[in-house]
N, C-alpha and C positions, 0 to 999 in steps of 0.2 A: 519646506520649499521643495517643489520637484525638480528633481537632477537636471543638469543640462550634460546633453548625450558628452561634449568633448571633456568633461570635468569629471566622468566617471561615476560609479554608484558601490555606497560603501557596502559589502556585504563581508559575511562569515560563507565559505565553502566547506561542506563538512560530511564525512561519511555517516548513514544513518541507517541501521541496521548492512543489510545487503543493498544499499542504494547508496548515492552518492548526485548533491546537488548545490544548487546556491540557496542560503538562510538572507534575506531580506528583513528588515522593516518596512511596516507599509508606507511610514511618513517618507522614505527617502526614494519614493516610487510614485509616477504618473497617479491620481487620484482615477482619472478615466480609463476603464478596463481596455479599450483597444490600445490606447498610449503603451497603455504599463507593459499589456503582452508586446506588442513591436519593440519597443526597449526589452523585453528578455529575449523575447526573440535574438535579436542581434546580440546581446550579451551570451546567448548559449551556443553561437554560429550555423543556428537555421534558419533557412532549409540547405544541409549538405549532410551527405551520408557520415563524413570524416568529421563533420564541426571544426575544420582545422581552422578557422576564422574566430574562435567562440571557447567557451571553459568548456561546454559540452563533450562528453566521453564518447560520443559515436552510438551508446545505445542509448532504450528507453531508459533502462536503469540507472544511466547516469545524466540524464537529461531532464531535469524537476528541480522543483521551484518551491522551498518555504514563503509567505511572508506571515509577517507577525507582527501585532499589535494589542497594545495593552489593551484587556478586556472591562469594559462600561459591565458585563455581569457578575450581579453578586456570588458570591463564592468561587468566582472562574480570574484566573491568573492575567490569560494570555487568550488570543482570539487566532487563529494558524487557519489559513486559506493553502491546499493544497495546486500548485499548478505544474500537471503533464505537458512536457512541453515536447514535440514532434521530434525527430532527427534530420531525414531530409525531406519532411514538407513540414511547412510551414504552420500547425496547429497548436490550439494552447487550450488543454478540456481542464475546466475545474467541477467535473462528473463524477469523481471520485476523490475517497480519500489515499493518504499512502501512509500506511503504519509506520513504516522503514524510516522516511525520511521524518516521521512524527516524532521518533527514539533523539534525533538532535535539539529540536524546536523547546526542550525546556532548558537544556543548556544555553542555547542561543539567546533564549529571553535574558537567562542569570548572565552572560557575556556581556548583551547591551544595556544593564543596569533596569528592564526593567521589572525586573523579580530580584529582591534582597536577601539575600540565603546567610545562614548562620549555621554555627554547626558542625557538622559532621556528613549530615544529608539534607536534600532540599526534595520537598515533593509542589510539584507547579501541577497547577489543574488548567486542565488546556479546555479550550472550546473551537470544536474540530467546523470550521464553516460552511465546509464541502458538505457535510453530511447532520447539521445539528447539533451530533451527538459530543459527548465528554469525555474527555481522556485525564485521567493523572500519573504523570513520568515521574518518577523518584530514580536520585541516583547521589553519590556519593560529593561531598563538598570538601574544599581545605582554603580557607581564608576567604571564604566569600565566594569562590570559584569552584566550576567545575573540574571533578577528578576524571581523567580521560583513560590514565592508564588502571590495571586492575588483571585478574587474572581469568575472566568470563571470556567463554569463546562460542564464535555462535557459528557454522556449519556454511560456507560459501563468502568467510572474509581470513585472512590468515592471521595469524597472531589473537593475541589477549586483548582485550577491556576492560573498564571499569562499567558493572552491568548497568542497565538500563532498564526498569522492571514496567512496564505497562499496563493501565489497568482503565479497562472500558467500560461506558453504560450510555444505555441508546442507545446502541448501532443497529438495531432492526430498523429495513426499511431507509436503510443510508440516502440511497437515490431513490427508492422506486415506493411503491404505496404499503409495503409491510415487508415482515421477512420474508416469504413468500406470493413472491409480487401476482404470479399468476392466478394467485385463488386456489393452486393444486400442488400436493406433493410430490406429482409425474407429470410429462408431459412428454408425448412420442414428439421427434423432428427429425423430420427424413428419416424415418422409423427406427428412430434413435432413444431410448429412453433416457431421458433428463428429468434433472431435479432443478429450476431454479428457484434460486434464495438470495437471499440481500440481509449479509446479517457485519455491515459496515463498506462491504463490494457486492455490488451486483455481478453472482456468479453462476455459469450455465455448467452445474454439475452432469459428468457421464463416467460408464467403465469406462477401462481404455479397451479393452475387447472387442466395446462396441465399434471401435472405429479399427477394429484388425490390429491392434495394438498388443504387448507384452505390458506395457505401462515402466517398463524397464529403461525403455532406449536411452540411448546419449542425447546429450543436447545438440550438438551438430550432427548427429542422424535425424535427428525431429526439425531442424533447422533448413538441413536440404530435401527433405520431404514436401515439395511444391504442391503437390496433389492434396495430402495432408492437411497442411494449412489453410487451402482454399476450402476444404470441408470445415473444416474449425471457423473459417471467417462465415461460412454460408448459414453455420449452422446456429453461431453466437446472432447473425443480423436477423435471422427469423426470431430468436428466443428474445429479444430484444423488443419484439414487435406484443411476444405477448407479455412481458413484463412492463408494459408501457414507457419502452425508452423510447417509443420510433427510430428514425434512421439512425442507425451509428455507425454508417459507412466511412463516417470522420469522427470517431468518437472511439474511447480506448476503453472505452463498458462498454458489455460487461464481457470480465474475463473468462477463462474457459479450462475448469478443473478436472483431469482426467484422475480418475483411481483405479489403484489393483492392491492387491496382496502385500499388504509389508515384507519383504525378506530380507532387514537389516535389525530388526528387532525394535521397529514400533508399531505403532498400531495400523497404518495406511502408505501407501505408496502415491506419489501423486506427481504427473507432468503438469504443469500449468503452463499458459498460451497468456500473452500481455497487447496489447487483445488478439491479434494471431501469431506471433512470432514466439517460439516459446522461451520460458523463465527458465536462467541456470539453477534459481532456488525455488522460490516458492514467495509472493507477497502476505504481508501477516496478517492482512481483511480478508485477501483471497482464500489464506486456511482456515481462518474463523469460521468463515462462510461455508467450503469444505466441509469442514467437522461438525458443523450446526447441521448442515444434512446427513451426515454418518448417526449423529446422536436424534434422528429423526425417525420412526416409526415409520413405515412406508415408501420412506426418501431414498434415490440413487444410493447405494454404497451403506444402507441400513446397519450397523454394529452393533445387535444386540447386546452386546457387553460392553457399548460405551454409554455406560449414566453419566447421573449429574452430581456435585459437583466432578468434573474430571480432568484429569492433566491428561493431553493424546500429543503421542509423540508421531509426527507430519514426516516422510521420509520423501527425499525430494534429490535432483539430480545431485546438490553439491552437498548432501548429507541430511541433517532433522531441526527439526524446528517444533518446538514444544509451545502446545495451546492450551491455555485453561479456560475451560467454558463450564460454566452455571446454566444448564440450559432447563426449563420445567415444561416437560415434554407431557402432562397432566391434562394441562389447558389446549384450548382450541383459541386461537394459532399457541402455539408453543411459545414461552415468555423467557425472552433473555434477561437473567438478571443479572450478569454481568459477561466478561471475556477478558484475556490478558496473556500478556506472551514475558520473554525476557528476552531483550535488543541490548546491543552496544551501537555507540556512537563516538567519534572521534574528530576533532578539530583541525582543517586539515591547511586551512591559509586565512588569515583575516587581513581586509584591506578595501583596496578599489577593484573592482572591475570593471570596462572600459569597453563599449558595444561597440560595433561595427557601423561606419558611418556609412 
């Protein structure tokens, strides 16, 4: 039965890597995509910069939307629709995936009974609907339920976890026609050289050089950089056009990875733009994506020295972020045989939430 807006809708809120949102079921949500976004809409308190009407955290980061339903596919657990939900306008893209908020989504299934975990650990195989592709979350169990606390610590949330290991296949080609949606390893924009790739985000790889950058700065020096950003917006809405996203003037693809020189002791330095405003960390598709260009022959930010299989350590404003990608860089296009990171996630209120009438 779909919710009646004054009765509220039951949801899990829960932190999910370096993101933070509402976990739904699909059954306790409008069947009709406009219904169900104007109900989260008002349940996350957009359009307002503060969300002070709404659960919404005021940024993109904290403004997204699991929902989830038991999976009709054989061998797949759980069926997770990703929704970016706006701040202060009114937009709801399900254009992409979000790794971050995916690290919750098998807990959430084990929470609402519908994955039965035994054990010690539970590994739930997801099927990502934004994107096709397949994910499987393993993480640690004690009587049925999930273990929240643990001593993993991931780089832009404070304190410990109990990990969250993730592990992808199919993500090339997330939104766009392959991992390299343009047909090209480079592509000049506004005589900028770019890599774009879709290897589970559609991302418009550059130095930071190229845009006068150290690839160093702060997040609030890259934040008040207005000029900045409007190049990042100009630059992602052309590469857009040739990755065949057309207009994403209201659209939060594809994102925008700058690289330089690691100097904290991993292998790349990296500002990310969500889609223009930039990330205090880094998204876990947006690095896949990233690093599937570093381990690409000819591609933005080329590393020689990063084969396949490889663990690359992501250094990013609020510390690192470790990728493993299986990339076979042999074949034409390049064959992702798999990618996987390690998240934590945590449970942060289960109950009603109650939209805005």
């Amino acid at each position: 039965m779909n919710p009646v807006a004054d009765q509220g809708v039951p949801c899990i809120w829960m932190r999910g890597g370096t993101s933070k949102g509402g976990y739904f079921r699909a059954v306790d949500l409008p069947a009709d995509p406009p219904a169900r976004d104007d109900l989260l809409l008002r349940i996350m308190g957009t359009p307002d910069p503060r969300q002070i009407d709404g659960m919404g955290g005021a940024t993109s980061l904290t403004s997204k939307v699991a929902i989830v339903s038991p999976s009709q596919r054989s061998g797949v657990d759980v069926d997770y629709l990703f929704l970016q939900l706006g701040v202060d306008q009114p937009t709801v893209s399900d254009k992409q995936n979000c790794g971050n908020i995916l690290a919750g989504v098998g807990q959430f299934a084990v929470e609402t009974g519908m994955v039965t975990a035994t054990g010690d650990s539970a590994s739930v195989r997801i099927h990502l609907i934004n994107s096709g592709s397949l994910a499987t979350a393993s993480f640690p169990i004690r009587d049925g339920l999930p273990v929240y606390n643990g001593d993993t610590t991931i780089d832009g949330v404070p304190g410990a976890a109990a990990p969250v290991v993730l592990s992808f296949t199919d993500t090339a080609g997330s939104a766009t026609e392959g991992l390299f949606p343009t047909g090209r390893l480079r592509d000049s924009i506004d005589g900028i050289d770019v890599t774009c790739v879709d290897n589970g985000m559609p991302v418009v790889v550059a130095t930071a050089t190229s845009f006068g950058l150290t690839g160093y700065e702060a997040h609030a020096e890259l934040a008040a950089d207005t000029a900045l950003l409007d190049r990042v917006d100009r630059l992602r809405r052309k590469a857009a056009q040739l990755m065949g996203l057309g207009d994403v003037s209201q659209s939060s693809i594809p994102k925008t990875v700058l690289l330089a020189s690691a100097r904290d002791g991993g292998r790349v330095c990296t500002r990310s733009f969500i889609p223009v405003q930039p990330h205090t960390s880094i998204g876990v598709f947006a690095a896949i994506s990233a690093v599937t260009a570093m381990m690409t022959p000819g591609a933005v930010g080329h590393d020689p020295t990063a084969g396949r299989p490889q663990r690359i350590d992501v250094e990013h404003p609020s510390g690192h972020l470790l990728v493993d990608i299986d990339l076979d860089t042999t074949v034409t296009p390049p064959l992702v045989r798999s990618a996987g990171v390690v998240r934590t996630a945590r449970k942060l209120f289960a109950g009603t939430a109650f939209p805005r009438i």
